[in-house]
C-alpha positions in Angstrom: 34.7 31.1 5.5 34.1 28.6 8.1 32.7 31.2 10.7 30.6 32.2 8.0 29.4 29.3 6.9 28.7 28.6 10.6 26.7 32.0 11.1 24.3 30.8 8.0 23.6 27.2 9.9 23.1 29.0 13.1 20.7 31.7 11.5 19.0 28.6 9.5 18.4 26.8 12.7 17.1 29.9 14.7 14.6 30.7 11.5 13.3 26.8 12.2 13.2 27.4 15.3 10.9 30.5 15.6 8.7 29.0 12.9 8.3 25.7 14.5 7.4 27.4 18.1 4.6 30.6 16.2 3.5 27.4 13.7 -0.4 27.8 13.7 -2.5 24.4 13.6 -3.2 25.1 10.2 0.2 25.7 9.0 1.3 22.4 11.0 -1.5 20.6 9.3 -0.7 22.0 5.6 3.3 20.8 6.7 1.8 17.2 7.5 0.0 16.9 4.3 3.4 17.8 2.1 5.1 15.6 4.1 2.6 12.6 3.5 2.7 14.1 -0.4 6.7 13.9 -0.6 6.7 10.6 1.1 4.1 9.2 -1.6 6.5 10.4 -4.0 9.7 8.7 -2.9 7.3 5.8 -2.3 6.6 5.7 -6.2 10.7 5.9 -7.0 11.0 3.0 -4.6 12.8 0.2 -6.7 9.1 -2.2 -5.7 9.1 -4.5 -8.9 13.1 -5.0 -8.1 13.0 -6.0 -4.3 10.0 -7.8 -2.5 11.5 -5.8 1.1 11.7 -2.2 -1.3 7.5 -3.1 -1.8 7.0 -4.1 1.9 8.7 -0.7 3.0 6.7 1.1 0.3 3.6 0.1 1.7 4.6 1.0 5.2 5.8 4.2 4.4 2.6 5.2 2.7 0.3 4.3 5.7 2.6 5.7 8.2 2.9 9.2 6.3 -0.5 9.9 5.3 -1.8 8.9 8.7 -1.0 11.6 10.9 -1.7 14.1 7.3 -5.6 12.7 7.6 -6.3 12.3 11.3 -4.3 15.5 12.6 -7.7 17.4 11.5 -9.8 15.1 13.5 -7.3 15.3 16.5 -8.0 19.3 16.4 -11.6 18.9 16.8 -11.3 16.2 19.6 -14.1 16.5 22.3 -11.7 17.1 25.0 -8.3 17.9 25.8 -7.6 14.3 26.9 -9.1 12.9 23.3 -7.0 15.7 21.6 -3.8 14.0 23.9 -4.6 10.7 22.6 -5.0 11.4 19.3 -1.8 12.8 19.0 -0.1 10.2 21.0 -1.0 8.0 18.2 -0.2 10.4 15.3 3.4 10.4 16.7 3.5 6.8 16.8 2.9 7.5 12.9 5.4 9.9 12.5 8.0 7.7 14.1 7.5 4.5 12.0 7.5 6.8 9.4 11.1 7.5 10.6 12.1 4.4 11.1 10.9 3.5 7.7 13.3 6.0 6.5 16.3 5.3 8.3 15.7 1.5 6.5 15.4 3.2 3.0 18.0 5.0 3.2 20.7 2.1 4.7 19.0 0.0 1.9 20.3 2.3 -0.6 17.5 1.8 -2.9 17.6 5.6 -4.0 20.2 8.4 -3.9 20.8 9.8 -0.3 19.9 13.2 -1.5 16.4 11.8 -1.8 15.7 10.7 1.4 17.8 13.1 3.9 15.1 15.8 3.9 12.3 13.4 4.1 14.3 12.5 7.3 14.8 15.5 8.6 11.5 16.8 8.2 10.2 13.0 10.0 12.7 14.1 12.7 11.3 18.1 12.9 7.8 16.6 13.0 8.7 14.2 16.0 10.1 16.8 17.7 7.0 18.7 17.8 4.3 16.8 18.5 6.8 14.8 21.4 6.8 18.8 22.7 2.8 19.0 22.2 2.2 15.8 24.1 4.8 17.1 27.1 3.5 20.5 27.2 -0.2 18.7 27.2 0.4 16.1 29.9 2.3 18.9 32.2 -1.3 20.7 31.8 -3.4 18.1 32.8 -1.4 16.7 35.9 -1.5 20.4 36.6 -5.3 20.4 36.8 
C-alpha cells in the first residue's frame, strides 16, 4: 500500500512537472486568472464583518491575486526582453504576497484548512515558475 501510494505521488509530481515545463503563455495566463478567481472566492468566505485583520487580509489578498492575472498579458507584449524581465519581477512580487497572505489565513484559522491548502500550493507552483522565468531570463541577458 505504502509503495503504492508512493508511486501515485511520484507519478502526480512528474505529471506537474512536465506540464509546468511544455505550459504555453496562454495556458500560464488562463492558470493566473483561476488563481486570481479562486482567491476572490476564499476572499468572499473570509469571516470580514467578524474580524477587522480577516477584512485587512481580504483586501490584500484580492490586489495581490488579480495583479499578476491582469498585467501578465501586458508583460507578454513588453517592448523588450528587459521590460518583459521587469514586468515579471514585479508580478512575482504579487505572487508572493499573495503567499504570504495565505500562510496568515491559514494560521488565522478563519476557514477550514482544506480551503486554503491548494490556494497555497498553487501560490507556491506559480512562484516557482516565474522565480525559474526570471533566472532563465537574467542568465540570457548577462549572456548577451
Amino acid at each position: 500500500m505504502i509503495k503504492h501510494n508512493l508511486f501515485v505521488l511520484w507519478c502526480r509530481l512528474t505529471l506537474e512537472l512536465h506540464l509546468d515545463i511544455f505550459m504555453s503563455p496562454d495556458t500560464l495566463e488562463k492558470r493566473l486568472l483561476q488563481f486570481a478567481v479562486r482567491c476572490s472566492h476564499l476572499r468572499r468566505a473570509l469571516p470580514t464583518d467578524e474580524y477587522y485583520d480577516a477584512r485587512h487580509v481580504a483586501d490584500q489578498l484580492l490586489r495581490a491575486t488579480t495583479h499578476p492575472a491582469f498585467h501578465y498579458p501586458e508583460a507578454r507584449s513588453a517592448e523588450s526582453k528587459r521590460d518583459f524581465l521587469h514586468k515579471i519581477k514585479v508580478l512575482l512580487k504579487e505572487l508572493r504576497e499573495a503567499q504570504a497572505e495565505l500562510r496568515y489565513i491559514y494560521h488565522m484559522q478563519y476557514l477550514e484548512n482544506w480551503k486554503i491548502e491548494p490556494l497555497m500550493d498553487e501560490a507556491s507552483q506559480l512562484v516557482a515558475i516565474f522565480v525559474a522565468t526570471t533566472r532563465k531570463l537574467t542568465e540570457k541577458n548577462r549572456a548577451a
